[in-house]
Each structure stands twice: as structure tokens, then as C-alpha cells.
N, C-alpha and C positions, 0 to 999 in steps of 0.2 A: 563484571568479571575483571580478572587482575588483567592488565596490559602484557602483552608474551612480548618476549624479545627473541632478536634474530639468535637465531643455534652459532653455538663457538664452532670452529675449526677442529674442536677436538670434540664434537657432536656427531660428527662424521659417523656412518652404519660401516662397520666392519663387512667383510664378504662374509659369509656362511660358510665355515669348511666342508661343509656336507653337499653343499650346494654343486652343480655341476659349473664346472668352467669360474669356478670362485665368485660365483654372484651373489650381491648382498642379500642379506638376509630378510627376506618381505614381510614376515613377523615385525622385523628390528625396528625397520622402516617405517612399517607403521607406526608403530608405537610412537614412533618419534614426532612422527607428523604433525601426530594425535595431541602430542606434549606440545607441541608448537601451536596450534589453533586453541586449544584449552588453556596456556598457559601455565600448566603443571600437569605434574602426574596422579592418576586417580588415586585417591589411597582410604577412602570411608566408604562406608554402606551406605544405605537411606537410613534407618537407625542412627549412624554415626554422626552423619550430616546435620541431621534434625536436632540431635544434643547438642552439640557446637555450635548452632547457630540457637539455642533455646526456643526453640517452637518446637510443638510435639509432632509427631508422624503425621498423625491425621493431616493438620494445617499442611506441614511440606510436600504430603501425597498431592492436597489437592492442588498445591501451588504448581508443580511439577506435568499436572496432569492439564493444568489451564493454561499452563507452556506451550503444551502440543508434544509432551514425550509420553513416553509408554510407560508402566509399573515395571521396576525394576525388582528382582529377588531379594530377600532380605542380605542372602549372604553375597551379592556382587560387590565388589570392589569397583564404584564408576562415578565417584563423587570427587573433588577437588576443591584446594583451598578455595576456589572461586566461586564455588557454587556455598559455601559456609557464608563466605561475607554477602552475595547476594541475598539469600534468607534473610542474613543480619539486617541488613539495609531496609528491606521493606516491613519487619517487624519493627524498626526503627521510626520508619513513617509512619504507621498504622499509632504505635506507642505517644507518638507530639501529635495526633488526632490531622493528619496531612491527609491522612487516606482513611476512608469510613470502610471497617470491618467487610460489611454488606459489597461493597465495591472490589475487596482484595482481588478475588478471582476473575471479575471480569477486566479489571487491569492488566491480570496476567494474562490473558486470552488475547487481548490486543497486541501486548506485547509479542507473542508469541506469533501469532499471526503475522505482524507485520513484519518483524524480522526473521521468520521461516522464508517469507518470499524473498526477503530478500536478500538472504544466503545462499534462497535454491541460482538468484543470477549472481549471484557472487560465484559462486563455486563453479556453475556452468562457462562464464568466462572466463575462469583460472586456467580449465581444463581448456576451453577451445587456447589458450596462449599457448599452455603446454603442446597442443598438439602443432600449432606452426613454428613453434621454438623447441623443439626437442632436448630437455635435457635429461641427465644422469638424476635418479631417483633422490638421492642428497643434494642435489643442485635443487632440485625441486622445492624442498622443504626450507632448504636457505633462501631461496624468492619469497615461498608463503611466509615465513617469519619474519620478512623485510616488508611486506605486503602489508602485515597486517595492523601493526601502529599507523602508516598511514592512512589507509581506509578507518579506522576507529578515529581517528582526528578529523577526517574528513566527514562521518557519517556526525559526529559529535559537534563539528562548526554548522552542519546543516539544519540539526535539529534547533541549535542556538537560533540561525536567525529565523526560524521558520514560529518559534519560542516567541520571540521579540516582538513579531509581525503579528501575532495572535494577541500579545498581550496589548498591543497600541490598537489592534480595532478595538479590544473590551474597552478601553481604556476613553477613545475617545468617541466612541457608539454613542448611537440615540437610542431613546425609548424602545425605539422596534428593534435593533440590534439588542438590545437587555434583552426584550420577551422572546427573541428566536427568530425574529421577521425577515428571513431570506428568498430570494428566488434560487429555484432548485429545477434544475435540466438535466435530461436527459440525453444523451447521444450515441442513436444507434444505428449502424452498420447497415446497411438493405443488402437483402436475399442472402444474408452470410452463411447460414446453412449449407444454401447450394455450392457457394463460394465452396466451403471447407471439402464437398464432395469431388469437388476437379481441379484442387491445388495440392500440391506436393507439403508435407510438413513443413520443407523448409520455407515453400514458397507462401505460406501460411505464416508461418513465425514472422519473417520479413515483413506481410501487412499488417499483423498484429501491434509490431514492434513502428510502424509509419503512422499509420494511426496513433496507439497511445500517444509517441514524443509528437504529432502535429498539434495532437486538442491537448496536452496539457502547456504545449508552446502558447497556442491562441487563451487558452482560459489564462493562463495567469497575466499575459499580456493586457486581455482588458479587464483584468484586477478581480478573477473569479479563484475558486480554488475547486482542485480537482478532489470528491472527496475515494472514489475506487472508480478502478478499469476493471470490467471483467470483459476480458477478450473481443465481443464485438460490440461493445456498451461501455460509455461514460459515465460516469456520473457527477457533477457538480456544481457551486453555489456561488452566489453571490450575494455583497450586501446588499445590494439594492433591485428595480425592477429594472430600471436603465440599464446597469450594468450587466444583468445578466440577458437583456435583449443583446446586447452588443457582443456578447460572448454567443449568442446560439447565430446571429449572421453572420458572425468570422468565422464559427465554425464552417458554415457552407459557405462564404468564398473563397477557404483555404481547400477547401475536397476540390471546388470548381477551379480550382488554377492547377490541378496537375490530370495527370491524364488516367495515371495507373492508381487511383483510390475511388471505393466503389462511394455510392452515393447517402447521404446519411438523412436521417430521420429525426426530428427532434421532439419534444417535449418539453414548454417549460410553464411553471406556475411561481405562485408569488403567495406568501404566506408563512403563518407562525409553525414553526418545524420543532421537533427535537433533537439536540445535536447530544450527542453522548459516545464519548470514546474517539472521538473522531466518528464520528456516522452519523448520520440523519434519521430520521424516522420521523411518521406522519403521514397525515392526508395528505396534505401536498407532496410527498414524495410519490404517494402513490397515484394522484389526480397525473402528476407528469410523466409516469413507465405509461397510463394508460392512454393518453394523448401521441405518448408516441406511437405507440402499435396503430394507433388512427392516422398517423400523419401522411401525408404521400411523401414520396422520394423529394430531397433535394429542398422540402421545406419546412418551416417554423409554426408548432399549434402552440397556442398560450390558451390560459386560462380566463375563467373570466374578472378575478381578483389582477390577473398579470395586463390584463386591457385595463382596468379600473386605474393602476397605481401609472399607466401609462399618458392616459387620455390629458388629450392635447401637450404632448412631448411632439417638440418640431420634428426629432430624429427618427420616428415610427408612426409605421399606422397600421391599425390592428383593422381587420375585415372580419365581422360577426356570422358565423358558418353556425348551419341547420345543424340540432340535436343531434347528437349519436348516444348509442344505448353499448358502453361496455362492461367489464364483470368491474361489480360490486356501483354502479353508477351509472344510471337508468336515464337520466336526463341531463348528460352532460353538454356544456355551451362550448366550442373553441374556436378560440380566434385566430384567422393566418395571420403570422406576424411580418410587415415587410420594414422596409426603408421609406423615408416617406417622398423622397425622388424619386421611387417606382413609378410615383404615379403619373 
């Protein structure tokens, strides 16, 4: 999208004469807003958009709709220079063969997904500023249009190094980094259902919000990456099986050093995965949701691939725990995982 710039002084919403007491005009206002986060004014159809940027309808419906927006009317006026060159740009890619056809939509779907979320806390914290700094409705809009170059430089230097970091594990990976060879954990939350039944929203968001920032503090510290949070559940990987042991007992000594975070439940397995889009998929993703739900409170199940790749590591010792039978795997092996000073 084109970069917006801050609104001139002469951007300013006039009051509404209509208005009581000469207040500005909330139409105006918006509008304006609107021209500031978009960085123009709407002025194409979907029809109109689709020509401009040469792709047909079809193609930009479905692009559009793998965004995460809704069908717009043919006669709406809600398209912007912005949204022509995006089109451009990825028919651009697909055209130098960057992007396989087959892939276009589920690219979009990532993208959209990932930056829905993370607009919905952009904009929620915009709003909680406004609400402890009170200003005047164009005061408003002259903040968001000063806001908004830096967060796009900021979200754009992140993805850089986060780019970089992906590129030098491919780069310098083994064999099992080529085939997919990661440990993949789980981390979840004990009794949080109940939890969410005698905590206040806000007092709910706040654990929500201690958790996420503690496990993705501890995963990237011992060199894991986080790959989704969803609300009482982690989920994340690492290259190797060391390292992701080391990533699932920081997790529990960082829950055990404070008082106010409930106790967490792990799962972790070792083995060749699917990574696509950012995501995982696979047995082993799914060998470690089902080791968690088996785990007790407060400790570590591995698998029996995550004992194998471990055995005789001075740093752990895995303990070989009696069968359990859960959905879709009838004779599963798991191992407690400890420290090997425990003993």
C-alpha cells in the first residue's frame, strides 16, 4: 500500500453548520481518517480496480476474499490507488514465476490473517491512548497520520530481520533442517476454562497478554521460534531436539518463579514436519497437542523419537512412562522429560 502522510494544517474538518453548538462534522471526519489509514481516497469499483491493475474480476474477488474482506457491490466506490498497485505487485510476482499460481490465495490468506491480528491490537491500543489522552477529533487524525509511517518502518525493519534469520538457518541447515527435521511443543495453560469462568475480561486479557510475552520471551531466548498463540496454548519449534528440550523446561521454570501464572502443560516430539506459510503440520504436530492433554501439571512428555535423538545428552534424562491410548493413537510411548541434576 502507498505510505500516508501526516494531514496538513489545512486538512483540518471544518464544524458542520448544521451541527449544534458548531461541532465538526462526523461524516467529514471520518472520511478523513479514512484518507489517512488508506493513504488516499476511494475513487474505483472492484470492476475498476481489477482493470487497472489487469487481472480479471474473478482472480481480484478471490484475492480480496483470501484477504479476509467481504464482496463489495459492483457499483461501490471503495477501492484506492493502493489497493491497483498491490494487485499489480503480486500479478507481478506470479508473472517472474516468484509465486506458483496454485499458492496465490493461500499467500493471501496468511497475509491477511496475520495482519488482521495485528491491526485488531494496533487499533485497540490507538484507542486505549486516545482514551487516557483526550484529544480533539483532528488532533486525532494528525497523531494516526504521524503514527503511521513509523509503525510501517517499524513492522518492515522486523520482518527484515526476522527475513534474514530464516534465510541463514536455510542457508546454513543440515540434512534434517532440508527434510523438515524439527522438535515441535506444545504449551498449555492448566484448567483455563475454569480460569476464564471467575476472571474478569480484563483480568483475562492481562493473563493472556503475561503468558504470550513470557513463552515467546523464553522460546526465542533458547533459540526456538514461536510459531501461533492461541489464548491458552503455544505453539513452537526448534532446530534441533536439545534445543527444544531446553525451550519446554524454561518454559516451567519461568511459570515457577512467579506466583500469579497458572501452571502449564507441555508436549514436545521430534521429527520430520511440514512447514508451509509459516505453519506446521504433521504427525508430530499432532503426536505433541496429544501428549499434552496427557501431561500432568507443571511437567514435560516427549516422545519417543524426542528420547531417541536425546539419549545420553549430559543435560536431560528422559524417564519411559506406561502406554496411554489417545484419539487417533492407541499405543502411544511418553517420556517425562527432566534435567539430568534432578536426579
Amino acid at each position: 500500500m502507498t505510505p500516508s502522510t501526516p494531514p496538513s494544517p489545512s486538512a483540518a474538518v471544518d464544524p458542520d453548520p448544521g451541527a449544534p453548538n458548531g461541532q465538526p462534522d462526523l461524516a467529514a471526519l471520518q472520511a478523513e481518517f479514512e484518507r489517512t489509514l488508506l493513504g488516499g481516497d476511494r475513487k474505483f469499483t472492484r470492476i475498476e480496480v481489477s482493470e487497472r491493475a489487469g487481472i480479471s474480476i474473478q482472480r481480484a474477488e478471490r484475492m480480496w476474499h483470501a484477504l479476509g474482506f467481504a464482496t463489495v457491490p459492483d457499483d461501490e466506490i471503495a477501492f484506492t490507488d493502493g489497493d491497483v498497485e498491490a494487485l499489480r505487485l503480486v500479478a507481478a510476482l506470479e508473472d517472474d514465476n516468484f509465486i506458483d499460481p496454485s499458492m496465490e490465495s493461500s499467500l493471501a490468506r496468511k497475509l491477511g490473517q496475520t495482519q488482521s491480528r495485528l491491526a485488531s491490537w494496533q487499533s485497540a491500543m490507538f484507542l486505549d491512548f486516545l482514551a487516557t489522552a483526550p484529544l480533539e477529533a483532528d488532533e486525532a487524525i494528525e497523531v494516526a497520520g504521524l503514527l503511521l509511517p513509523a509503525m510501517e518502518k517499524l513492522q518492515t525493519y522486523v520482518w527484515r530481520r526476522h527475513l534474514a534469520a530464516a534465510a541463514g538457518r536455510a542457508v546454513a541447515g543440515s540434512d534434517e533442517l532440508a527434510r523438515g527435521v524439527r522438535a515441535v511443543g506444545f504449551a498449555d495453560i492448566v484448567s483455563y476454562t475454569r480460569l476464564t469462568r471467575r476472571m474478569t475480561e480484563t483480568e483475562l486479557g492481562q493473563l493472556i497478554e503475561r503468558f504470550e510475552g513470557m513463552a515467546a520471551d523464553v522460546v526465542a531466548l533458547n533459540g526456538g521460534r514461536v510459531i501461533k498463540s492461541m489464548g491458552d496454548e503455544v505453539l513452537f519449534v526448534t532446530d534441533t531436539a536439545a534445543e527444544g528440550a531446553a525451550v519446554a523446561l524454561a518454559l516451567q521454570d519461568a511459570v515457577d518463579a512467579v506466583d500469579d501464572l497458572p501452571e502449564l502443560r507441555i508436549g514436545l516430539c521430534y521429527g520430520s514436519i511440514l512447514i508451509r506459510l509459516g505453519d506446521v503440520y504433521g504427525e508430530v504436530v499432532n503426536i505433541a497437542a496429544r501428549l499434552t492433554s496427557e501431561c500432568k501439571p507443571g511437567r514435560v512428555l516427549a516422545d519417543r523419537e524426542l528420547a531417541a535423538a536425546l539419549d545420553g545428552h549430559p543435560a536431560y534424562r528422559l524417564r519411559k512412562l506406561r502406554r496411554v491410548s489417545v484419539r487417533g493413537y492407541h499405543h502411544l510411548v511418553p517420556y517425562a522429560l527432566q534435567r539430568a541434576e534432578t536426579e
